[in-house]
MARZA-227993 format. One line per 4 residues: number of its first residue (from 1); their letters; for each residue z, y, x of C-alpha. Coordinates in pm, whole numbers. Each point is the difference from the previous one (the first is absolute). Example, Ala and Ser with C-alpha at 12.3 -4.5 7.8 and 13.67 -1.06 7.14 Angstrom:
1	AS	780,-450,1230 ~ -66,344,137
This chain:
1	XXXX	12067,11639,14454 ~ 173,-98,-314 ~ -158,-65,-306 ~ 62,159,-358
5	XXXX	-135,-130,-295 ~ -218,256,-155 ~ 245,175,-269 ~ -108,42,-365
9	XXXX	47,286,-171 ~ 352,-44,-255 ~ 26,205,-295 ~ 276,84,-221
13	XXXX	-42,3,-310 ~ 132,252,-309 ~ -30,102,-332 ~ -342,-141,-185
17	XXXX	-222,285,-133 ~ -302,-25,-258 ~ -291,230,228 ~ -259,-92,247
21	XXXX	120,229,322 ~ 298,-6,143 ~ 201,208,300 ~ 281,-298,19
25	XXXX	67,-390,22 ~ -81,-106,-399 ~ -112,-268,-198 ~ -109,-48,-315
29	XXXX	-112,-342,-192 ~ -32,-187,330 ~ -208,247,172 ~ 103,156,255
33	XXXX	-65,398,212 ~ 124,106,291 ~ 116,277,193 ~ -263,272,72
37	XXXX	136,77,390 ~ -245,198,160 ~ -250,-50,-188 ~ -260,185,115
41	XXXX	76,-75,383 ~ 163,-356,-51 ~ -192,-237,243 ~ -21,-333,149
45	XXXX	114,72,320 ~ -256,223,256 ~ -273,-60,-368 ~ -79,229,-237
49	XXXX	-82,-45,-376 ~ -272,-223,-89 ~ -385,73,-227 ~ 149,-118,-366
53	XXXX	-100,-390,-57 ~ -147,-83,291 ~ 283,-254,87 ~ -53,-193,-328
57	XXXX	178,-325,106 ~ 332,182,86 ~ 239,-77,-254 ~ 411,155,-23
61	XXXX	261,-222,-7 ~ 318,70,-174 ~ 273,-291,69 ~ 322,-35,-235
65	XXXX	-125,404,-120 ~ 159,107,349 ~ -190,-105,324 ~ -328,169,38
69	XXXX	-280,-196,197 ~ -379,-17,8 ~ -257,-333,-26 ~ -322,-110,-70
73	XXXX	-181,-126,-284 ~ -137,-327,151 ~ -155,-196,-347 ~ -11,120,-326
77	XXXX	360,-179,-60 ~ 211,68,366 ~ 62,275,211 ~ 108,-21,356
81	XXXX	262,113,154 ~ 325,-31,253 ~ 287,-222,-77 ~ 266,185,108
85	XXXX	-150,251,-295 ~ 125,-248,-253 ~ 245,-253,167 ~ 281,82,-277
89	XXXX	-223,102,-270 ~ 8,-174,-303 ~ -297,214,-157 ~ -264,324,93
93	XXXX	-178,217,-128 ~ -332,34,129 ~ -258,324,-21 ~ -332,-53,34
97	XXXX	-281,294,-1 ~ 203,302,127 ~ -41,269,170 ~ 340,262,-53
101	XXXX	249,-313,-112 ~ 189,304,-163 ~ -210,38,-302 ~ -161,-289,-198
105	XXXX	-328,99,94 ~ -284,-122,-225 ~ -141,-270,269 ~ 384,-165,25
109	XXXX	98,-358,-137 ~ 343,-74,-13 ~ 171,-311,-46 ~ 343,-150,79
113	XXXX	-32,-401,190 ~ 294,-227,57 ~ -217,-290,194 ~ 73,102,339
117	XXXX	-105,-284,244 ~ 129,79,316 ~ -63,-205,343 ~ 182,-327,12
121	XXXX	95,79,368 ~ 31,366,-11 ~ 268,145,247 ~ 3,-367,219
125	XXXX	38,42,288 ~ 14,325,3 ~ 105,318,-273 ~ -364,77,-26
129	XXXX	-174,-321,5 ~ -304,-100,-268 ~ 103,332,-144 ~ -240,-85,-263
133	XXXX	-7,8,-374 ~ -217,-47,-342 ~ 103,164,-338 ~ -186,-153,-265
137	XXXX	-119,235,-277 ~ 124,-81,-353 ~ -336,106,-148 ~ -376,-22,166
141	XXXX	-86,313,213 ~ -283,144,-113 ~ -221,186,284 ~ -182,304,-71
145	XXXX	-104,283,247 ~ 425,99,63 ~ 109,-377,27 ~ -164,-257,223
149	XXXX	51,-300,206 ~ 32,-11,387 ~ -154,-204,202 ~ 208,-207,245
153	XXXX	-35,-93,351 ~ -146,-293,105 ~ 217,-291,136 ~ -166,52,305
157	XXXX	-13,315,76 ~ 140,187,348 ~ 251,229,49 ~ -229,291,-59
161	XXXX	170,189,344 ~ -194,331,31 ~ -68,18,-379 ~ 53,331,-153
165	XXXX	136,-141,-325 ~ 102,183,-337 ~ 330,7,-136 ~ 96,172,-356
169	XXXX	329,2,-238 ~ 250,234,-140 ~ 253,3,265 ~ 272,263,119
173	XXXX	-103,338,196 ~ 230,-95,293 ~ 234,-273,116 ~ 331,190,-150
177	XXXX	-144,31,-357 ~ 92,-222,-268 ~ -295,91,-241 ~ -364,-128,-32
181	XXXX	-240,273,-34 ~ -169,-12,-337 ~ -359,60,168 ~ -187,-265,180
185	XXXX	-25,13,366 ~ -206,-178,264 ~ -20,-6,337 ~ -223,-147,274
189	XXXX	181,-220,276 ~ -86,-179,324 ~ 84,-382,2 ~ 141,-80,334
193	XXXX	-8,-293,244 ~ 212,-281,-116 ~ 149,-20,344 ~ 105,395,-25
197	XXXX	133,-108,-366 ~ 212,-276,157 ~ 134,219,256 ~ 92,289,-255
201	XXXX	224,-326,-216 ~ 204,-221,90 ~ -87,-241,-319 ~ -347,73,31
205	XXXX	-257,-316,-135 ~ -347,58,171 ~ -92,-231,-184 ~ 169,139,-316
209	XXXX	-19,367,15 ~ -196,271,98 ~ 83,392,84 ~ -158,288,19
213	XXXX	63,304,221 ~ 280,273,-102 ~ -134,266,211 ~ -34,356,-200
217	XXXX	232,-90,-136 ~ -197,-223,-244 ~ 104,-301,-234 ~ 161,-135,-259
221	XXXX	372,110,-130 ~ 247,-84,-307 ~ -144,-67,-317 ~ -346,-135,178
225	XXXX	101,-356,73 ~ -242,-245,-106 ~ -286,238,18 ~ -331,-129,79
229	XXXX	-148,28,389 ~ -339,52,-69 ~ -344,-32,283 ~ -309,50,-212
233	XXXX	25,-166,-316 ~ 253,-243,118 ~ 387,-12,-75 ~ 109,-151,375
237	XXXX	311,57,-46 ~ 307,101,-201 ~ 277,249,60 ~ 296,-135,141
241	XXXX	229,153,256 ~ 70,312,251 ~ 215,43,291 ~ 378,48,-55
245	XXXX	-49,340,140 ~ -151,80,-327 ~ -402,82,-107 ~ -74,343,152
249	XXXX	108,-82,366 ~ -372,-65,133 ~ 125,-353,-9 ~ -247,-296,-131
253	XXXX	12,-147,-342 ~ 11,-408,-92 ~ -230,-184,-269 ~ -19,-316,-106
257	XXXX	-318,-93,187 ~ -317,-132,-183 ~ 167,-44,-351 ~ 145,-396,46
261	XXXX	-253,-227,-199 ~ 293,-290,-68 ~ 240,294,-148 ~ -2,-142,-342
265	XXXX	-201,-297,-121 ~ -240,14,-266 ~ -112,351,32 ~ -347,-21,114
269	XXXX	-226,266,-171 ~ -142,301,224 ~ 119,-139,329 ~ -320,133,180
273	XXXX	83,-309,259 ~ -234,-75,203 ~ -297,189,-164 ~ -287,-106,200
277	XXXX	39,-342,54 ~ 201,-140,-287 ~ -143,-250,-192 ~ -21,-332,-215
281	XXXX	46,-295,239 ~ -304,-9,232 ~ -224,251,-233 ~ -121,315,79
285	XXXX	-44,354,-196 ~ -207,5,-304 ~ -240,276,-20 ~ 162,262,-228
289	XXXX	-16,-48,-410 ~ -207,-342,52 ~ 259,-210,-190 ~ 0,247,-235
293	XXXX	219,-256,-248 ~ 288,-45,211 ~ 329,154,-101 ~ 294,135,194
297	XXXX	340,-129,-217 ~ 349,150,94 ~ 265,-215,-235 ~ 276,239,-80
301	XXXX	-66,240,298 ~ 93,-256,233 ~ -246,-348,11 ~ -384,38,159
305	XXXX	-237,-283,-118 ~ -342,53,-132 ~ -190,-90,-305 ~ -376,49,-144
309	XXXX	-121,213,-296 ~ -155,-253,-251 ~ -31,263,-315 ~ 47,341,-11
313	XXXX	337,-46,-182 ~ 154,-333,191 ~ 53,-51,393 ~ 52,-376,115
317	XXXX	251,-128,266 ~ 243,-216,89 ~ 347,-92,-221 ~ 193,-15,266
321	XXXX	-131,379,113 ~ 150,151,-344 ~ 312,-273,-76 ~ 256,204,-18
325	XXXX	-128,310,-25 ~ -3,297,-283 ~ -322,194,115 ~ -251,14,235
329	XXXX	-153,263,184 ~ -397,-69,0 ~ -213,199,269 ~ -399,-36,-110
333	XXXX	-310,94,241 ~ 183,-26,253 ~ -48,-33,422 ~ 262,142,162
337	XXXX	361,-32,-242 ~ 159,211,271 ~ -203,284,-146 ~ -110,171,-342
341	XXXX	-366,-56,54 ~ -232,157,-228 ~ -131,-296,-144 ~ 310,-126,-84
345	XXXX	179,-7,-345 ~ 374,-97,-75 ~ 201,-95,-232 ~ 337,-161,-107
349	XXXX	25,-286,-258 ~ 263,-174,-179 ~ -238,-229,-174 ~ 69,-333,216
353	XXXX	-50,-303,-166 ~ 64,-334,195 ~ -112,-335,-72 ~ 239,-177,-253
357	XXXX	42,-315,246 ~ -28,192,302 ~ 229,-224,270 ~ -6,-311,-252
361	XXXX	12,-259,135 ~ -1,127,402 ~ 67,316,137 ~ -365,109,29
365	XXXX	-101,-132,-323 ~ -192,194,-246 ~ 41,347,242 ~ -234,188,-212
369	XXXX	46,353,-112 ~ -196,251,-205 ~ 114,405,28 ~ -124,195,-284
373	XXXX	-108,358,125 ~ 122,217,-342 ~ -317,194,18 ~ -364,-66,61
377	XXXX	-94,-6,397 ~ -306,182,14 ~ -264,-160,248 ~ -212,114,248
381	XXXX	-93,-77,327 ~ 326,-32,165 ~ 138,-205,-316 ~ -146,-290,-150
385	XXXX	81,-284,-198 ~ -15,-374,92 ~ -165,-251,-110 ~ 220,-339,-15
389	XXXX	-136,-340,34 ~ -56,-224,-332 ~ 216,-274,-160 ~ -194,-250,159
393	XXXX	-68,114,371 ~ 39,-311,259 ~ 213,25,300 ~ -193,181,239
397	XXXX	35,-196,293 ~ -170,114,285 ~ -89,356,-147 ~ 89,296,202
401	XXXX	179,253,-263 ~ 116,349,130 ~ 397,80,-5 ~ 94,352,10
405	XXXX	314,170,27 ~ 263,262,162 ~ 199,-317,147 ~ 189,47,330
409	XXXX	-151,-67,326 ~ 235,-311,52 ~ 312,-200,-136 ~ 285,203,164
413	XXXX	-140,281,-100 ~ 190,189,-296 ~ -272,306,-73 ~ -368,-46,-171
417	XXXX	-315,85,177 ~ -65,369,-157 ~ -352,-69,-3 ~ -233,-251,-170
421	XXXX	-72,-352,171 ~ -232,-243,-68 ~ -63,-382,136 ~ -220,-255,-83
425	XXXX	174,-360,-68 ~ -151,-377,-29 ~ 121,-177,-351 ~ 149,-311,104
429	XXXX	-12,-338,-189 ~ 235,-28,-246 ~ 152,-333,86 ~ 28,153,383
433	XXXX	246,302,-183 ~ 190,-257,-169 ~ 61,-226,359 ~ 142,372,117
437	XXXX	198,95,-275 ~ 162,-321,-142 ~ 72,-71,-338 ~ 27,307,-161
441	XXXX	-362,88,70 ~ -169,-39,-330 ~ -346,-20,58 ~ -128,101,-339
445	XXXX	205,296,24 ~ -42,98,365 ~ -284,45,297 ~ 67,58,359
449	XXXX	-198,196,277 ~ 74,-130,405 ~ 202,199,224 ~ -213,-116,304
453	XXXX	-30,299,203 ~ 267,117,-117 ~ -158,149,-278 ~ 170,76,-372
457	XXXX	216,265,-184 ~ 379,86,123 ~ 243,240,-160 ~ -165,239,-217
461	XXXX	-257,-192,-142 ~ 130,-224,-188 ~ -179,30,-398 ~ -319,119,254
465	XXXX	-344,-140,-169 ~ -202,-297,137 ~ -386,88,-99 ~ -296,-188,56
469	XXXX	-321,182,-63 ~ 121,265,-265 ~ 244,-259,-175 ~ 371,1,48
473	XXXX	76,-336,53 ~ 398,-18,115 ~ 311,195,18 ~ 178,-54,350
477	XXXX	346,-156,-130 ~ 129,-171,355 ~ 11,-66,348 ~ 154,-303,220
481	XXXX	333,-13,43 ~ -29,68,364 ~ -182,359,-53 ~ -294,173,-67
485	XXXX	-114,-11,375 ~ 40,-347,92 ~ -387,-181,-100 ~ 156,-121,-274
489	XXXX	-175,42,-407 ~ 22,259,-203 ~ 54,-86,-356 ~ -163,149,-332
493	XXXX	57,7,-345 ~ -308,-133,-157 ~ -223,251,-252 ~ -161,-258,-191
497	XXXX	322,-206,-64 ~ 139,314,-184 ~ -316,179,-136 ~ 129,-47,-332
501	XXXX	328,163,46 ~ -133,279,193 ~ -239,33,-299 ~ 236,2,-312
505	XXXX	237,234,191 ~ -257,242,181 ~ -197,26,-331 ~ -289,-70,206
């Protein structure tokens, strides 16, 4: 069987018009409607329409105003979705919250993105290869009861065969029709066996892809590429090509299998990887809300580290967490980040203030950061403040602090742990850090924790909080240059060497 890359939906468009419904192709400011074919019977195919808002991560994709596809809000600041989608666009506009993508519905956001971040080896060595892309959003996504984030499959996971999994976009009635229907559809499908899925195409990655089962007929069709394959709560896959027969020939359908974890680096927030067994290196699970001071920071939608409430207006972490960045996404009370628990409360800051010498005279010099919250964080007993340690604390050697954090499981791995994790460390003697580190080790400045285990924070947890007792005592600043993983130290930036700075800045 040949394979056909799963069509978007084009539009043509005409004369601009200054009203909310429309019967043809318009546009008007940026915004664009679309044709209302059979709107009461459009479908995905072998589907039928779908209870309003109950697909709250499904977001419409409008490349260059013409090609219609469909994605998935993935972090406050991406949204998911196939390459081929946007392979010549140089911007889209994106539609978050809707329902009938006809009207501008009072749940819809709307806004127009020319990031587009596509796979650096999409379409080698084959047309529909790491058909995978991110769209970055130009503003922070705020989710409410019509907009939410999807959780992604883990790295691990299998190839689901047997699964009855959910599928849901706006595309065409039928294989022949050029026009999206305005109404969203969904429709349940069977993933196959991979060996079936190989047979069915001739470029088929088992490894790569996954398909489901076209009987019905049932599927996908134009304008529902990059859609979101969906078992549970889990995105496992993403819409991304039918047979060249077309997508109402009881023939399968081809995703992009498990949602590639390498696709772009540096997006790391609400991966869902691994969920049960990710962790800081050699820790374990906290119990829920017991580090009730630890804080979840996103810099600029795109950088995980952590940090610790110290006052109910100032959050402490790492420079080098916040260097660059212009705000910072701050998740309080928080256990799982993949989620909107209860107990947690969010907000986004702009108030970053860095330490004037930060990276004078070494690289890690001086990485100490304070994040002002804008408003007054309420506590309770899910968020608390920290105490730090005094001017004049010693060096702790041989104490055995706490370090939590949402750090990855290991060194090569690219996603966070979406779940707090917690491991106990031994302070090692000063002049021992220095022997590891070399000269630009400043032991007045600095304190290091042994690796021996291997035990210490990875990716994700950098700006985490070192506590002894109920006293913050470091900020985790470093590893060794041969990884986080390796029994090597973990460095700190000491509390008491910059007490007073925190002090005059945090207004404490």
């Amino acid at each position: 069987m040949k394979v056909a890359i799963c069509a978007f939906a084009v539009l043509s468009l005409t004369v601009a018009l200054p009203a909310e419904n429309f019967s043809g192709d318009e546009v008007v400011d940026g915004v664009y409607y679309y044709t209302e074919d059979e709107a009461n019977s459009g479908r995905i195919i072998g589907g039928d329409t779908i209870r309003a808002h109950t697909r709250p991560y499904l977001v419409g994709l409008l490349a260059d105003g013409q090609r219609f596809c469909a994605g998935s809000l993935i972090s406050p600041s991406f949204v998911l979705t196939a390459a081929h989608c946007v392979d010549t666009a140089s911007y889209v506009n994106l539609i978050f919250g809707a329902h009938n993508i006809n009207i501008q519905e009072s749940t819809q956001l709307r806004q127009v993105s020319s990031t587009i971040i596509k796979h650096p080896q999409y379409k080698i060595p084959h047309v529909h290869s790491n058909d995978i892309a991110l769209i970055k959003t130009p503003e922070h996504i705020v989710t409410n009861n019509y907009i939410k984030v999807v959780r992604l499959a883990s790295g691990g996971s299998g190839h689901y065969v047997g699964y009855t999994a959910a599928l849901a976009g706006w595309g065409s009635t039928s294989e022949s029709s050029t026009a999206i229907t305005p109404i969203l559809q969904e429709v349940f499908v069977v993933v196959m066996n991979n060996t079936k899925c190989a047979e069915s195409f001739a470029t088929y990655s088992t490894s790569e892809d996954i398909c489901t089962s076209g009987r019905g007929p049932v599927g996908g069709c134009n304008g529902d590429s990059g859609a979101p394959l969906m078992a549970g709560h889990h995105q496992i896959g993403i819409l991304s090509f039918t047979s060249e027969d077309g997508c109402a020939q009881d023939e399968p359908t081809g995703y992009m299998k498990n949602v590639p974890r390498d696709a772009v680096k540096g997006v790391k927030y609400y991966t869902g990887d691994e969920p049960n067994i990710g962790r800081i290196i050699g820790g374990d699970e906290a119990v829920p809300n017991t580090k009730p001071y630890v804080v979840g920071i996103i810099a600029d939608g795109q950088k995980f580290c952590t940090g610790s409430l110290i006052s109910p207006y100032y959050v402490l972490t790492a420079a080098h967490c916040v260097d660059t960045a212009t705000y910072a996404n701050l998740i309080f009370g928080a256990h799982n980040v993949n989620y909107h628990e209860s107990t947690q409360y969010r907000i986004v800051s702009y108030g970053i203030i860095k330490h004037p010498q930060y990276k004078i005279p070494y690289e890690h010099s001086n990485d100490v950061a304070l994040i002002k919250t804008q408003e007054h964080i309420v506590t309770n007993n899910n968020i608390q403040v920290i105490r730090l340690a005094s001017p004049g604390a010693g060096d702790y050697e041989g104490f055995t602090p706490v370090l939590a954090g949402w750090g990855s499981i290991s060194e090569s791995s690219t996603a966070i742990s979406p779940t707090l994790h917690e491991v106990y460390l031994i302070v090692m003697n000063n002049t021992r850090c220095a022997e590891s580190f070399g000269s630009t080790y400043n032991q007045s400045e600095f304190i290091c924790t042994s690796g021996t285990g291997p035990v210490g924070g990875c990716n994700g947890d950098s700006g985490a909080p070192l506590v002894v007792g109920s006293s913050q005592i470091a900020i985790l600043s470093f590893t060794g240059a041969d990884g986080c993983a390796h029994e090597e130290p973990t460095g700190y930036t000491r509390i008491s060497r910059f007490r007073q700075w925190i002090d005059e800045n945090a207004e404490l």
